[in-house]
Backbone bond lengths (Angstrom), bond angles and torsions (degrees), N, CA, C in turn:
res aa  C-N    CA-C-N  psi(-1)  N-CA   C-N-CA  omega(-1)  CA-C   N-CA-C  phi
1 X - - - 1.463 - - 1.522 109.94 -
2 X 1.819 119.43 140.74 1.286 93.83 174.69 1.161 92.22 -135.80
3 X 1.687 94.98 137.66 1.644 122.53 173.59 1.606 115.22 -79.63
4 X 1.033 108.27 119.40 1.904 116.09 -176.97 1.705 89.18 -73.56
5 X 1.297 93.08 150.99 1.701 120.66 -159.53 1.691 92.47 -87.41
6 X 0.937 82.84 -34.32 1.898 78.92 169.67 1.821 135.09 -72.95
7 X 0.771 103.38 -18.70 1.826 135.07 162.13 1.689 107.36 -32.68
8 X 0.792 105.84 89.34 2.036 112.60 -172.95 1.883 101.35 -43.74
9 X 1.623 120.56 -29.29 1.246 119.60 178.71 1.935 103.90 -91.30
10 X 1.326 121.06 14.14 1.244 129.00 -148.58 1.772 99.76 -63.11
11 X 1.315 111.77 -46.34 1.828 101.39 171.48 1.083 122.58 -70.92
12 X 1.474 118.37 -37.52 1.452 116.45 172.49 1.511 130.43 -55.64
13 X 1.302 90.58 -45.04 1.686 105.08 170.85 1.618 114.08 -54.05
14 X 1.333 115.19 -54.04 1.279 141.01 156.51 1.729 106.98 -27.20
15 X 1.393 129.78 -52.65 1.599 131.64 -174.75 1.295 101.59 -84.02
16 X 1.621 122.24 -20.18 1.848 119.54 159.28 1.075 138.18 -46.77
17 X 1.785 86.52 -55.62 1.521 100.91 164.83 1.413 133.75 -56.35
18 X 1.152 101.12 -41.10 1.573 116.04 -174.45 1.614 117.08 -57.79
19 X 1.691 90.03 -38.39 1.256 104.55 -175.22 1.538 116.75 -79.18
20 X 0.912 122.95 -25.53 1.469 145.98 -169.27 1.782 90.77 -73.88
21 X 1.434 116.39 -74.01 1.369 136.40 174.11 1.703 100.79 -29.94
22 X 0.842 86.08 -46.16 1.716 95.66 -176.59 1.835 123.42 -54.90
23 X 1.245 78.59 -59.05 1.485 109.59 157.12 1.787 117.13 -37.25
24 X 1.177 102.79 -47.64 1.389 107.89 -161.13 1.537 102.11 -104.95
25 X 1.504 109.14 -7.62 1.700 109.13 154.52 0.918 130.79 -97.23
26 X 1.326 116.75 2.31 1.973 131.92 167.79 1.714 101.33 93.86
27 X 1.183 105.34 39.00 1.759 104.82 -173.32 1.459 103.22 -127.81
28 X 1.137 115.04 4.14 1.504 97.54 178.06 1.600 107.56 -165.95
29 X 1.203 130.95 153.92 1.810 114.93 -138.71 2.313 80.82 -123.61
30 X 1.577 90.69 -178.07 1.175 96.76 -163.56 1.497 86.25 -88.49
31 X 1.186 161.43 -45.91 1.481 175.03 -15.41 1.344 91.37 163.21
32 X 1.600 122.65 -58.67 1.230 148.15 177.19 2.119 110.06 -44.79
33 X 1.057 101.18 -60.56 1.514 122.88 158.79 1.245 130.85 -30.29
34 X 1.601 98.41 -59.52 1.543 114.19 169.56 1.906 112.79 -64.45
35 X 1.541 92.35 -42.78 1.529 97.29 -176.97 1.588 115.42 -57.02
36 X 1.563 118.70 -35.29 1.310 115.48 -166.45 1.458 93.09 -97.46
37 X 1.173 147.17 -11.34 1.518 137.06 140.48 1.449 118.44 -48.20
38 X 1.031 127.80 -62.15 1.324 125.41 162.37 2.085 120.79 -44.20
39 X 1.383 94.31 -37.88 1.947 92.96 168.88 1.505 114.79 -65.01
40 X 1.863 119.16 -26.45 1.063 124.85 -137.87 1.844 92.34 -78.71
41 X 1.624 101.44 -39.44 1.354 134.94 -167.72 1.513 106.77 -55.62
42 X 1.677 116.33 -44.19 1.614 118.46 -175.84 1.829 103.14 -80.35
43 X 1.581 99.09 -27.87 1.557 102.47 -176.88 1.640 106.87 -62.14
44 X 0.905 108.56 -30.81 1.804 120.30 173.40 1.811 105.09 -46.04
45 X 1.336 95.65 -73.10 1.704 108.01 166.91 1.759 127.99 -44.36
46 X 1.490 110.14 -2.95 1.385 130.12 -177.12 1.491 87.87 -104.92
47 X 1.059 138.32 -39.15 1.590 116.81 -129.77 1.238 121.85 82.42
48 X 1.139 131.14 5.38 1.561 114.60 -175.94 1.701 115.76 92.14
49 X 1.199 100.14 -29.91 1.443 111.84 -149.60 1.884 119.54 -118.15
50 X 1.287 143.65 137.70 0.939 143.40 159.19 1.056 150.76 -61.31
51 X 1.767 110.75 86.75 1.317 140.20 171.30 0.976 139.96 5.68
52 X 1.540 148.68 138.79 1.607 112.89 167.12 1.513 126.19 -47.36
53 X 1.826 90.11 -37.43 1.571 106.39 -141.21 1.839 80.05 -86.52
54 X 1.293 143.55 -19.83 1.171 121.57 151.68 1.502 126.42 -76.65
55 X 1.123 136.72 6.09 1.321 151.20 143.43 1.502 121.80 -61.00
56 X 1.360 109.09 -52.59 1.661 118.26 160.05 1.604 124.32 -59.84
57 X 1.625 100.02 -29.19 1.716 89.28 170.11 1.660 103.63 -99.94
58 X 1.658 150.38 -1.91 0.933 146.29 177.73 1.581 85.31 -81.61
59 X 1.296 145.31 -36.37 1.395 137.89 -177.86 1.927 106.39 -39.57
60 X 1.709 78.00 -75.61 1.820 108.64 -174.24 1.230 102.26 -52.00
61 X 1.381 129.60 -49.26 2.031 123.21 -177.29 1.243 97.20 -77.83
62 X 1.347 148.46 19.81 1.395 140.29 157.02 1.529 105.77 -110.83
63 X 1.102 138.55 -34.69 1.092 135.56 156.68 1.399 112.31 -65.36
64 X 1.141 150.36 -20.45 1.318 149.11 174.80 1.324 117.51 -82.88
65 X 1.265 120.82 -34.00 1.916 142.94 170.61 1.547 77.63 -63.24
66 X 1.466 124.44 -84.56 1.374 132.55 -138.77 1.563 111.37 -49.55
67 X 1.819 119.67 -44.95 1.070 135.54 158.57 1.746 133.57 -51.96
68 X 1.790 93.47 -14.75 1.811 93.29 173.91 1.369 109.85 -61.00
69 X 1.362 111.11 173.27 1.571 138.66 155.01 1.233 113.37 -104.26
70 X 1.670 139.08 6.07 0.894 148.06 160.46 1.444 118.33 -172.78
71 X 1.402 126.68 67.58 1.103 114.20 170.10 1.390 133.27 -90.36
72 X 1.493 119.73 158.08 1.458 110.00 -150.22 2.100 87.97 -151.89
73 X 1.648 100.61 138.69 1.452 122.30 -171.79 1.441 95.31 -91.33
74 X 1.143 112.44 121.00 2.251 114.72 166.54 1.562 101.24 -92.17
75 X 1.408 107.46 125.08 1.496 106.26 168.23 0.904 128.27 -95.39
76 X 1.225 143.85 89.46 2.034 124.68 176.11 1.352 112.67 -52.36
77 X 1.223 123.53 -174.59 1.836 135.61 159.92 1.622 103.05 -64.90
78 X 0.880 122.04 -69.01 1.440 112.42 167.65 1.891 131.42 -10.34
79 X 1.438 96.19 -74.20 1.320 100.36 -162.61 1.606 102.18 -70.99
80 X 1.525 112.97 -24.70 1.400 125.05 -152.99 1.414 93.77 -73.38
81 X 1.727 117.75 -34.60 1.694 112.92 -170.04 1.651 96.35 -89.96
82 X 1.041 120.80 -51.92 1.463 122.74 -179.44 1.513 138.15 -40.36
83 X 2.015 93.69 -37.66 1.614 109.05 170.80 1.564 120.67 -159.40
84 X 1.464 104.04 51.42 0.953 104.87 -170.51 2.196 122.53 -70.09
85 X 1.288 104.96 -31.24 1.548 103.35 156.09 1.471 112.65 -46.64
86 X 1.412 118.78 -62.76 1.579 121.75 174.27 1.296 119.85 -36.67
87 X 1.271 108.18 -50.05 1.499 116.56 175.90 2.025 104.14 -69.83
88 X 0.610 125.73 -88.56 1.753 126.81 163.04 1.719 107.78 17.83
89 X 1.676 89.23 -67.14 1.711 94.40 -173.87 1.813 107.82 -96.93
90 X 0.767 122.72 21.40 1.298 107.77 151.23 1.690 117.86 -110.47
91 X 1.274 105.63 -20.46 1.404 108.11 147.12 1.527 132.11 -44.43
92 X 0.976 103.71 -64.31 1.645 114.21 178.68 1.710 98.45 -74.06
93 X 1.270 122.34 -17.42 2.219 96.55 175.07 1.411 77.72 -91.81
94 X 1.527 146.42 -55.31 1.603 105.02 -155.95 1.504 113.48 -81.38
95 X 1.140 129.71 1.65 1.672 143.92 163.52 1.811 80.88 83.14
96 X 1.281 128.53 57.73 1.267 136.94 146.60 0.961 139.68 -95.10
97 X 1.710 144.25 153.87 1.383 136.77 168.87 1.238 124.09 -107.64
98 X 1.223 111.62 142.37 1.538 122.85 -154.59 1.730 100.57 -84.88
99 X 1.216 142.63 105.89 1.489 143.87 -161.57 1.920 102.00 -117.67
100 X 1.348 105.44 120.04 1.589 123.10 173.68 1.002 109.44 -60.39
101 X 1.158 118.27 99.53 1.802 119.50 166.69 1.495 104.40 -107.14
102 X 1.209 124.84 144.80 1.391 139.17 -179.01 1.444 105.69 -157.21
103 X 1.793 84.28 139.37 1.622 99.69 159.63 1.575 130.09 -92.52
104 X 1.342 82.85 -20.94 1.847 88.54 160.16 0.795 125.50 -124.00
105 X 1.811 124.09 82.30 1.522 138.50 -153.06 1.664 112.19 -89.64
106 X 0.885 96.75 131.66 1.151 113.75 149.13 2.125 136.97 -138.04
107 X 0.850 106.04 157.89 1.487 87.95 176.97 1.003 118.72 -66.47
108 X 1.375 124.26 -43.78 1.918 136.74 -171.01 1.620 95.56 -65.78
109 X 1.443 123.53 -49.40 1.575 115.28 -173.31 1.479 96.84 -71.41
110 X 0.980 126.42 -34.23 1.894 108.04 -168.12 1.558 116.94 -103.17
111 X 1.661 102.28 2.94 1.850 102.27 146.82 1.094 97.89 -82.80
112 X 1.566 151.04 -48.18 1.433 146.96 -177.17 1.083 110.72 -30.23
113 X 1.456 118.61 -46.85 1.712 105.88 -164.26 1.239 98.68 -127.04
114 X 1.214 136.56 31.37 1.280 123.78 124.36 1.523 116.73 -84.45
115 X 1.616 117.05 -36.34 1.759 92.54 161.58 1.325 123.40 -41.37
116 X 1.376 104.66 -32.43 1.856 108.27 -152.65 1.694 96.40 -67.04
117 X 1.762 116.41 -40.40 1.139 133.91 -161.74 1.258 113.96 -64.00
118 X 1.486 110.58 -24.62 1.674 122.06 -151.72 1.340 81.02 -85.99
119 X 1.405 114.65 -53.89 1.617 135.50 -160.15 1.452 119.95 -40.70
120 X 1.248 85.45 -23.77 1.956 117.72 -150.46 1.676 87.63 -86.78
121 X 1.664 122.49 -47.64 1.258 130.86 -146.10 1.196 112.50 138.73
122 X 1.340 128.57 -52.88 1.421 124.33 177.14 1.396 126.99 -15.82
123 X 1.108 115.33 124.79 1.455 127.43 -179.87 1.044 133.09 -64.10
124 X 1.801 111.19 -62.68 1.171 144.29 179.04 1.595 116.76 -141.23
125 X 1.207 105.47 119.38 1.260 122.96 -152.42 1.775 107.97 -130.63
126 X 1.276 139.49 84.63 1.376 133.71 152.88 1.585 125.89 -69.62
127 X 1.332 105.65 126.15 1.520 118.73 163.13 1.330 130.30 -124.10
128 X 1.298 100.55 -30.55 1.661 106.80 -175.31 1.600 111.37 -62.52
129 X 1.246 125.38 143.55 1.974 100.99 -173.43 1.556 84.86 -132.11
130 X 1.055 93.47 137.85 1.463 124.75 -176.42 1.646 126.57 -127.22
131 X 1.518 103.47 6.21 1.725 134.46 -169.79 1.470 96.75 -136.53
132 X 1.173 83.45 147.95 2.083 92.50 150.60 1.187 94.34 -164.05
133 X 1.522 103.44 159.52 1.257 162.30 -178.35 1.500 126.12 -55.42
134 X 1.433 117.19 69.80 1.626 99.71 -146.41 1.587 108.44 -81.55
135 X 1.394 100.73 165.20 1.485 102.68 -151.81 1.171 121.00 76.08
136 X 1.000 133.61 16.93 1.583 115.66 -175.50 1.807 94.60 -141.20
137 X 1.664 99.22 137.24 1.504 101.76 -159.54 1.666 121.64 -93.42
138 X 1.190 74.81 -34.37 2.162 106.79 170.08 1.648 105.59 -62.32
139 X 1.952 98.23 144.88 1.820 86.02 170.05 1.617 114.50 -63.86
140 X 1.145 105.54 7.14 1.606 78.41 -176.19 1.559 116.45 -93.86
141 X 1.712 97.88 28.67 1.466 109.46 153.58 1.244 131.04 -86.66
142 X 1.331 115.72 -6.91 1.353 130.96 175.57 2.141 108.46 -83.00
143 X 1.124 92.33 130.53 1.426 104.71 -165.50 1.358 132.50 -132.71
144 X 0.957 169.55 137.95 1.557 152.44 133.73 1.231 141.60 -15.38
145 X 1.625 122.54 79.87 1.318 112.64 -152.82 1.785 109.33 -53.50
146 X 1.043 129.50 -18.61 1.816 130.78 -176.03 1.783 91.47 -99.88
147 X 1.507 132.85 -6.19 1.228 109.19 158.34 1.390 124.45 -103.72
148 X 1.481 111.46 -92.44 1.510 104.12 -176.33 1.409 131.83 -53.85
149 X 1.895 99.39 -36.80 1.312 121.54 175.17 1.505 103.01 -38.24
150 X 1.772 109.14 -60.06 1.212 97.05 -157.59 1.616 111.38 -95.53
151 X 0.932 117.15 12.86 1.234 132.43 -174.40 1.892 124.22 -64.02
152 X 1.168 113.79 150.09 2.140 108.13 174.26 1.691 110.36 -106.70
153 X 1.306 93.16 -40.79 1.305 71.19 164.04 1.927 103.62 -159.79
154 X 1.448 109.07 158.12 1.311 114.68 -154.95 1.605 98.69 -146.23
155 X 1.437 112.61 136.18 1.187 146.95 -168.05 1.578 124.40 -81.13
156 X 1.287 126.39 94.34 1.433 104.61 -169.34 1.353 112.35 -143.15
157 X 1.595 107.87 167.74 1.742 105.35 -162.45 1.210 101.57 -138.53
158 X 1.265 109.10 164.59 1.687 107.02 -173.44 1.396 119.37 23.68
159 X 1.510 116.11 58.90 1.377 112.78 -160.92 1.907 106.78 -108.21
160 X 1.000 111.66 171.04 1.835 112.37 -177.86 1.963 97.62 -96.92
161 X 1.199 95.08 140.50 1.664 112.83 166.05 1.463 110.45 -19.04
162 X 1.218 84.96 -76.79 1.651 114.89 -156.69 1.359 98.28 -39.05
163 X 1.599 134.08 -65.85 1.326 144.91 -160.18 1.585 100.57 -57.08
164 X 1.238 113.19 -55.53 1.631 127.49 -165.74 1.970 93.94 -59.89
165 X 1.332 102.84 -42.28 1.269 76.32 178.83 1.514 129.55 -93.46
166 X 1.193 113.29 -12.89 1.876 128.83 149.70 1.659 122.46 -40.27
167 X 1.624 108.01 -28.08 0.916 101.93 -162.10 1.886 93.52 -97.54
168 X 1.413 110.11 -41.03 1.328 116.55 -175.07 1.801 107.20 -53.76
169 X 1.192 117.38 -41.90 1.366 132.55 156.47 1.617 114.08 -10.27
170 X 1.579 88.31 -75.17 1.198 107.81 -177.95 1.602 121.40 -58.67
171 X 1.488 107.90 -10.82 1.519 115.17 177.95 1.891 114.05 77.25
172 X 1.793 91.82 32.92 1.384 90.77 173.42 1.722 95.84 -115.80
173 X 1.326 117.41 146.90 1.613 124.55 173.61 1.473 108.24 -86.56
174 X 1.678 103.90 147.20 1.668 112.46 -142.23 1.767 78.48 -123.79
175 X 1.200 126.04 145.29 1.606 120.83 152.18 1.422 98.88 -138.24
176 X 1.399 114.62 126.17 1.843 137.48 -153.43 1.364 94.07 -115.30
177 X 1.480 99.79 138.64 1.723 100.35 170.26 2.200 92.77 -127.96
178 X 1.484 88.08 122.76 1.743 96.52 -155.48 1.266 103.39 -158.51
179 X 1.647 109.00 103.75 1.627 119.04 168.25 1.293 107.15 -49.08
180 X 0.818 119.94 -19.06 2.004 109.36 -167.27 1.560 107.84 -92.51
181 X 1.127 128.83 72.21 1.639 111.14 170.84 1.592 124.01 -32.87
182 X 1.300 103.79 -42.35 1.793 99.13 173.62 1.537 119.33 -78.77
183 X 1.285 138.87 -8.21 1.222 140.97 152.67 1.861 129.92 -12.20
184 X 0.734 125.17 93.65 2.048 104.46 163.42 1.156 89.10 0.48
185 X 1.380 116.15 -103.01 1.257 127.80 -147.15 1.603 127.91 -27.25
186 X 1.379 100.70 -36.11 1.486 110.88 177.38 0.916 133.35 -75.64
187 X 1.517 88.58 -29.57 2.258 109.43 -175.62 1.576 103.65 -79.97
188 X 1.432 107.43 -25.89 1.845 116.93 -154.81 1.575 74.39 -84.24
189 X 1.730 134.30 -74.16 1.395 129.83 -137.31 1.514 125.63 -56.45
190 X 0.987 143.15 128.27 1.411 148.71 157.95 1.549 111.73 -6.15
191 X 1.471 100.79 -71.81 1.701 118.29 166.29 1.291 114.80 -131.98
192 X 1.426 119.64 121.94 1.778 128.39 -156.17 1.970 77.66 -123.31
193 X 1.623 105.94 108.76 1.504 120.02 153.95 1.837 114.90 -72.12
194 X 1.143 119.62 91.20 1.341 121.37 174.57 1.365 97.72 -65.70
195 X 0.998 134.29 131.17 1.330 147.15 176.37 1.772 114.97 142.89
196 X 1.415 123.16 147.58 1.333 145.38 -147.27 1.745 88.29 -76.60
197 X 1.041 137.96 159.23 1.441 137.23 -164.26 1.429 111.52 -92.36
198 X 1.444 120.10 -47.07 1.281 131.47 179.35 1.478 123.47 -56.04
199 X 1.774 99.90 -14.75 1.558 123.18 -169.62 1.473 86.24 -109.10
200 X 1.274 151.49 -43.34 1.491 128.19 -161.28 1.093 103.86 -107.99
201 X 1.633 138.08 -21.05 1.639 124.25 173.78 1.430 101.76 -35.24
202 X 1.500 110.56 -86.86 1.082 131.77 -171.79 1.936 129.91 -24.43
203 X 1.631 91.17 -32.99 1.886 122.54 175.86 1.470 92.81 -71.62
204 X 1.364 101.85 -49.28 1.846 110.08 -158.38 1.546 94.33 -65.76
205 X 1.358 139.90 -65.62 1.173 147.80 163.86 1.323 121.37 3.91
206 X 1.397 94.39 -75.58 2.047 121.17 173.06 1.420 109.64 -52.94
207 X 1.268 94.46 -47.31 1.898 93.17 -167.94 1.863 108.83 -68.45
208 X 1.764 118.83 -34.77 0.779 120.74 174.63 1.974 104.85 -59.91
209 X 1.148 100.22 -62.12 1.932 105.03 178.58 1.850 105.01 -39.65
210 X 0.992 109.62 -35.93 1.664 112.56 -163.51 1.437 100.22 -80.22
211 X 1.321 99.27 -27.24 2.122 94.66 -168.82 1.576 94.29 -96.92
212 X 1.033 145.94 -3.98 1.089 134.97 -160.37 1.764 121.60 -58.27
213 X 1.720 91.05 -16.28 1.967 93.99 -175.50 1.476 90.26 -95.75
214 X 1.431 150.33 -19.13 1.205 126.93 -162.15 1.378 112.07 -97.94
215 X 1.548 91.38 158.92 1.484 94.47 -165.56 1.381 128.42 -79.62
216 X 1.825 131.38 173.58 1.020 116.76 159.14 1.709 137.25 -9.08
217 X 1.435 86.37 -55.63 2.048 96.78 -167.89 1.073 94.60 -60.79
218 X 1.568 116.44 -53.04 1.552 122.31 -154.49 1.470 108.89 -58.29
219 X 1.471 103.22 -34.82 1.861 109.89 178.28 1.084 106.37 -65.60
220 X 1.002 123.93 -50.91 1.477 129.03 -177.05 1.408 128.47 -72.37
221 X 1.161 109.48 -4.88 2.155 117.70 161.43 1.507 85.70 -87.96
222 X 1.685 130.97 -45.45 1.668 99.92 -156.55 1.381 95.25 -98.88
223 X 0.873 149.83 23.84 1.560 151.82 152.73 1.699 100.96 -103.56
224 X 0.799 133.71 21.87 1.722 124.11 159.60 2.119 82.66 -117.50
225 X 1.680 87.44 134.78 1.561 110.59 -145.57 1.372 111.84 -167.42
226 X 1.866 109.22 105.30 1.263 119.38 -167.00 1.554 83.50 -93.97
227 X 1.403 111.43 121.94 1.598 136.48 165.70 1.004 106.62 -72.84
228 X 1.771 127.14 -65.60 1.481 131.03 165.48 1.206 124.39 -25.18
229 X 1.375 107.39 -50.75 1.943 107.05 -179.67 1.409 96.62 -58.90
230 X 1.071 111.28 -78.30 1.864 135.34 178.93 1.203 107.96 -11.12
231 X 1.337 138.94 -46.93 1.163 140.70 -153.34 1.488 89.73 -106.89
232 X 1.480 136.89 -61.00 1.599 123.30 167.61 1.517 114.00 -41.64
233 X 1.243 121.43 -33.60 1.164 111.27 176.31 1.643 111.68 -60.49
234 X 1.336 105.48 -53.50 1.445 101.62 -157.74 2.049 97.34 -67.17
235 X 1.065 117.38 -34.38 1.612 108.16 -171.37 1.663 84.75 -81.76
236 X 0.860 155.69 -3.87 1.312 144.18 140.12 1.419 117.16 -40.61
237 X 1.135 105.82 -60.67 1.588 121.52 177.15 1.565 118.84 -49.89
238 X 1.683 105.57 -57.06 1.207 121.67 175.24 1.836 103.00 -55.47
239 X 0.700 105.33 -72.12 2.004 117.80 174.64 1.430 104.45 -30.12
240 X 1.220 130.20 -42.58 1.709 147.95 -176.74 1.685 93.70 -65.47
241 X 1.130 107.91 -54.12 1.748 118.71 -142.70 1.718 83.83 -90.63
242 X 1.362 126.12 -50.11 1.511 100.57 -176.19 1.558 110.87 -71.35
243 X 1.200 119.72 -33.73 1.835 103.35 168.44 1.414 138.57 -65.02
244 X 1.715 98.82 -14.51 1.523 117.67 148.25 1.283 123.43 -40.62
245 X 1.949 101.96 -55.98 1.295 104.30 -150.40 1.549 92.58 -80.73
246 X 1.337 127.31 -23.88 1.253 136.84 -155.47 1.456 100.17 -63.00
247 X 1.444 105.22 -42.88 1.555 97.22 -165.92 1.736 104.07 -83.46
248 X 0.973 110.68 -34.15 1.812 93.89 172.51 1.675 127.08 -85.29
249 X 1.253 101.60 4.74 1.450 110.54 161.62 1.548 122.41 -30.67
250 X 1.529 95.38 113.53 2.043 88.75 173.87 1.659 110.67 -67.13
251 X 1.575 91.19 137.40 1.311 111.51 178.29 1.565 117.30 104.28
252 X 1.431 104.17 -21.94 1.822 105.40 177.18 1.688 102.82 -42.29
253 X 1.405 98.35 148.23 1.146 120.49 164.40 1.822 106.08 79.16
């Protein structure tokens, strides 16, 4: 199908496709679909657009990656069809590997998108899982013992509760990139980036390139990071923006 570039829904439509495509290459599940329809809905409540207060936590989750001793990127089907170049190069500035986590595993889908990943640029790429995740009931306890397993802190998007909090368990630090402020995922993570993924890889990227001369300390004042505020802020925001919209609504009055 082709969407004219002029189309006011023209990118969004654009992350359908992709996803759909995805679909029909064994990389990305129908479950998956529903989920980024449901992100599309809170992104509405943003504006579309990237926040301060998601700018302030893409700061802190780049200083927190930058400060691991092993940090490591989880890919779903999702992010892998949606941004997989994005994903590539933020791999290679934090000298990390990009590791297939899925909730609807299979082996054939999670060699899929690590081909897709390599394809993309990706460097280093784990899928095979040879660890799991204890406590955690879903395959997406199955893991890479030299990735997540061994990992401090690990990067994840559109991710499920359950894992984020298995992993914090474990005493590794989580930084979430997740339209949903009320989510597990958001409440459980260290630093939860509210903002659409395709919009903060790319932020996350820069900020890592930009900090690269400062030191330890310096990482470590902007990676100490009240999530709690962050997340009232942003449904603050959202709460602001629908009584905005309320009052210029066609037809009021």
């Amino acid at each position: 199908m082709r969407i004219p570039p002029e189309h006011p829904r023209y990118a969004s439509l654009m992350q359908r496709e992709r996803l759909v495509r995805g679909f029909e290459a064994g990389m990305t599940v129908l479950q998956g679909l529903i989920a980024h329809g449901r992100g599309e809905a809170f992104d509405y409540l943003l504006g579309e657009k990237t926040t301060p207060l998601a700018a302030a936590a893409i700061r802190a989750g780049a200083a927190m990656l930058m400060l691991a001793r092993k940090p490591v990127i989880s890919v779903n089907g999702n992010t892998a069809v949606l941004c997989p170049e994005e994903l590539a190069r933020l791999g290679r500035a934090l000298n990390a590997p990009l590791e297939v986590n899925l909730f609807y595993r299979s082996e054939e889908r999670a060699r899929r998108i690590a081909e897709h990943l390599r394809s993309a640029g990706a460097e280093r790429v784990l899928w095979r899982a040879d660890a799991e995740i204890e406590g955690l009931e879903s395959e997406r306890r199955k893991v890479s013992s030299s990735g997540i397993y061994a990992s401090d802190v690990v990067l994840v998007a559109v991710e499920d509760g359950d894992r984020t909090g298995a992993l914090k368990r474990l005493g590794k630090k989580v930084v979430a990139i997740d339209l949903n402020p009320l989510s597990r995922t958001a409440q459980e993570a260290d630093v939860t980036i509210v903002d659409e993924v395709t919009r903060a890889l790319p932020l996350l990227t820069a900020q890592v390139h930009s900090m690269q001369r400062l030191s330890a300390e310096e990482l470590e004042e902007i990676a100490r990071f009240d999530n709690a505020e962050n997340l009232r802020g942003v449904l603050e925001f959202m709460a602001e923006r629908l009584l905005e919209l309320s009052r210029t609504c066609p037809g009021k009055g």
